[in-house]
C-alpha positions in Angstrom: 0.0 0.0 0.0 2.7 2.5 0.9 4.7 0.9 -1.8 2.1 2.1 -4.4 1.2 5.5 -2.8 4.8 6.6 -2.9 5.1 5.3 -6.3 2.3 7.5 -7.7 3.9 10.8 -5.5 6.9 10.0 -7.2 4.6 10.3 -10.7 3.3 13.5 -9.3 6.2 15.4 -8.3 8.8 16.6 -11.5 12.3 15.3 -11.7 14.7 18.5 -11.4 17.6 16.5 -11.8 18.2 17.1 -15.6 16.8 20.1 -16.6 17.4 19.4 -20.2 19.4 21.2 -23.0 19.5 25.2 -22.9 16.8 27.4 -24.9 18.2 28.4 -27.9 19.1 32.3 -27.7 19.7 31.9 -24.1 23.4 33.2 -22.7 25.5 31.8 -19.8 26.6 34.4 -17.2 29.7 36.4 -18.2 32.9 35.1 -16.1 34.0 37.4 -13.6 37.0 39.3 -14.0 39.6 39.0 -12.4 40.9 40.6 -9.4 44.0 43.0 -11.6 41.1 43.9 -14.1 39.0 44.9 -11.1 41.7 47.5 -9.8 42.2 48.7 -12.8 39.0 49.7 -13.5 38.4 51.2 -9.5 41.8 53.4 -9.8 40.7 54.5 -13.3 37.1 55.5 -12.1 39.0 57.3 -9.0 41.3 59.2 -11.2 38.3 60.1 -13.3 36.4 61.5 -10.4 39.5 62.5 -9.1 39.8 65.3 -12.4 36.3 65.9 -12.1 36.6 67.3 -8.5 39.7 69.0 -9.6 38.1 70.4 -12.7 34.8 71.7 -10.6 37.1 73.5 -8.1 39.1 74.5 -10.3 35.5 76.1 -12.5 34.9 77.3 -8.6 37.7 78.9 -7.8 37.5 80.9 -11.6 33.5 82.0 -10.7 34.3 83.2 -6.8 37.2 85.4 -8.1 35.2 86.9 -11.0 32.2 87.1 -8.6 34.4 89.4 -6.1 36.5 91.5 -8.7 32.2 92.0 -9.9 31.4 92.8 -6.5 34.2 95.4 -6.1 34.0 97.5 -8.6 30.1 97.5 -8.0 31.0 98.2 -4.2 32.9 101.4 -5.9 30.6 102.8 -8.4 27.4 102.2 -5.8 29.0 104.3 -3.8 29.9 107.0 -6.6 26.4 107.2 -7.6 25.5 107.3 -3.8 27.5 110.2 -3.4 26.0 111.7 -6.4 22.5 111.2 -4.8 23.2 112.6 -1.8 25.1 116.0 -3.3 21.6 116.4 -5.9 19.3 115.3 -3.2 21.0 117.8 -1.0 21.0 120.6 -3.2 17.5 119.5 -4.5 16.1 120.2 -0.6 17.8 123.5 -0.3 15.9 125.0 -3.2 13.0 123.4 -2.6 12.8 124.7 1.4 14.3 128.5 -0.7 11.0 128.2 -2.8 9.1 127.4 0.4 10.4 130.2 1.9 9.6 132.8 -0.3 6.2 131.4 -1.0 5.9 131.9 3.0 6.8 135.0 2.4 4.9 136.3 -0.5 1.8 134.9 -0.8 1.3 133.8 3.2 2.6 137.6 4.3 5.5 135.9 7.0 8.3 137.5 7.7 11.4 136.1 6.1 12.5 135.1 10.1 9.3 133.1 10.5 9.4 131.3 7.1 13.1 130.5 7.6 12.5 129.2 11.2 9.1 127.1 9.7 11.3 125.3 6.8 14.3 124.9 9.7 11.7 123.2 12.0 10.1 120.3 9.4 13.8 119.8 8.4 14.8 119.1 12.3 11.7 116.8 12.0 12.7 114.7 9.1 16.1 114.6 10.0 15.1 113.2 13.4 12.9 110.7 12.4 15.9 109.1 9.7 18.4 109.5 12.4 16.3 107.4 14.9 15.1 105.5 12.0 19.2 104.8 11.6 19.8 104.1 14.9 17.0 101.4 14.8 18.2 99.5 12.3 21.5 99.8 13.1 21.1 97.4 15.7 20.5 94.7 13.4 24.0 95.1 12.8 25.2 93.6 15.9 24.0 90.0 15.2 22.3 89.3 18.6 21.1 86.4 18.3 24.3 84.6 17.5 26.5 86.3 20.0 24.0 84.8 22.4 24.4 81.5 21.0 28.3 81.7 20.9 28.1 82.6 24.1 26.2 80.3 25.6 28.5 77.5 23.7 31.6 79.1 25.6 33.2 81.7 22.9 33.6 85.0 22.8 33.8 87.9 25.7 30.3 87.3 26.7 30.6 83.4 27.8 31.7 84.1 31.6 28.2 86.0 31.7 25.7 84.2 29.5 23.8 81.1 31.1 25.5 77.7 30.3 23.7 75.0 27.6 21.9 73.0 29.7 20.7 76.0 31.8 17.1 76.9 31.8 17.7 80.6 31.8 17.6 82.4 28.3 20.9 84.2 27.1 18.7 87.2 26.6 17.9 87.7 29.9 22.1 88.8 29.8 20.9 91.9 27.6 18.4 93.7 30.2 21.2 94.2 32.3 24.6 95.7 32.7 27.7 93.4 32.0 30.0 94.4 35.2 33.1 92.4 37.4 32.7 91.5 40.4 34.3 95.0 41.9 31.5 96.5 40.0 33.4 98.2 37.2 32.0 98.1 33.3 33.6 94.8 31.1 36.2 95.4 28.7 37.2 93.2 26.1 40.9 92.7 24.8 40.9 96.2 23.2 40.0 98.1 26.6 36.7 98.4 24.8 33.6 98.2 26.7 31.5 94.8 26.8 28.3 95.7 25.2 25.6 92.9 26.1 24.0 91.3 23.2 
């Protein structure tokens, strides 16, 4: 009984042992190469990218120097024309408070000393408001935020007085108060210069 049970399994199941002759148009794996072939080709593709990065830094090095001699001679003639602007502008306000003047005078029946002091005053004004306006954003110039954070990290004049890493207190809490040593005299940096807080 078992006899004839496995005999018909082994009628089921397919033989794998010969799998026959190969398609035609089928082709066998390529050999590998061997191991002095391999080098070759790795130190080949590593000089290759080798002059490529050398090429690139080279195409680099040629675009940040055009890029600066660019940004030079802009830097210079920016601030020609800025100078122009300013000597025009200038000379542009002083007829234009003149005309005011003597329109104050003439049609409005001031004396000259009134209409002179009215044209001095709204220039005071305007010139006030751009100075604070200048101050203001001046400020912005004295990157804050990341004198704080080098700081706190352990750099720079203000580390002995900015809160450490892991502290919970926030390094601004440093710029609502005077920076002073322990005998209560202002901080100076390595140019005598006082320590302003950030």
């Amino acid at each position: 009984m078992t006899g004839a049970g496995s005999a018909t399994e082994r009628d089921k199941t397919p033989d794998h042992a010969d799998p026959g002759p190969a398609p035609v148009g089928a082709t066998q794996a390529p050999a590998p190469p061997d191991l002095e072939e391999a080098l070759r080709q790795v130190m080949a593709a590593g000089r290759s990218s080798l002059g490529a990065t050398r090429d690139a830094s080279k195409a680099f090095r040629t675009l940040l120097a055009a890029d600066v001699s660019l940004a030079r001679s802009a830097f210079g003639r920016s601030v020609a024309f800025t100078g122009l602007a300013v000597a025009f502008g200038a000379s542009a306000w002083l007829l234009l408070m003149a005309t005011v003047v003597v329109l104050l005078h003439m049609q409005a029946g001031l004396a000259w000393t009134l209409a002179l002091l009215l044209c001095a005053a709204l220039s005071l004004v305007i010139c006030a408001l751009a100075a604070w306006g200048a101050m203001h954003y001046f400020e912005h110039t004295r990157m804050r935020a990341t004198r704080r954070q080098l700081a706190r990290l352990g750099f720079g004049e203000l580390a002995d007085f900015t809160p450490t890493p892991g502290s919970a207190r926030s390094a601004k809490s440093v710029e609502d108060r005077n920076l002073e040593t322990a005998s209560g005299e202002p901080v100076k940096g390595d140019a005598g210069i006082d320590v302003t807080p950030p």
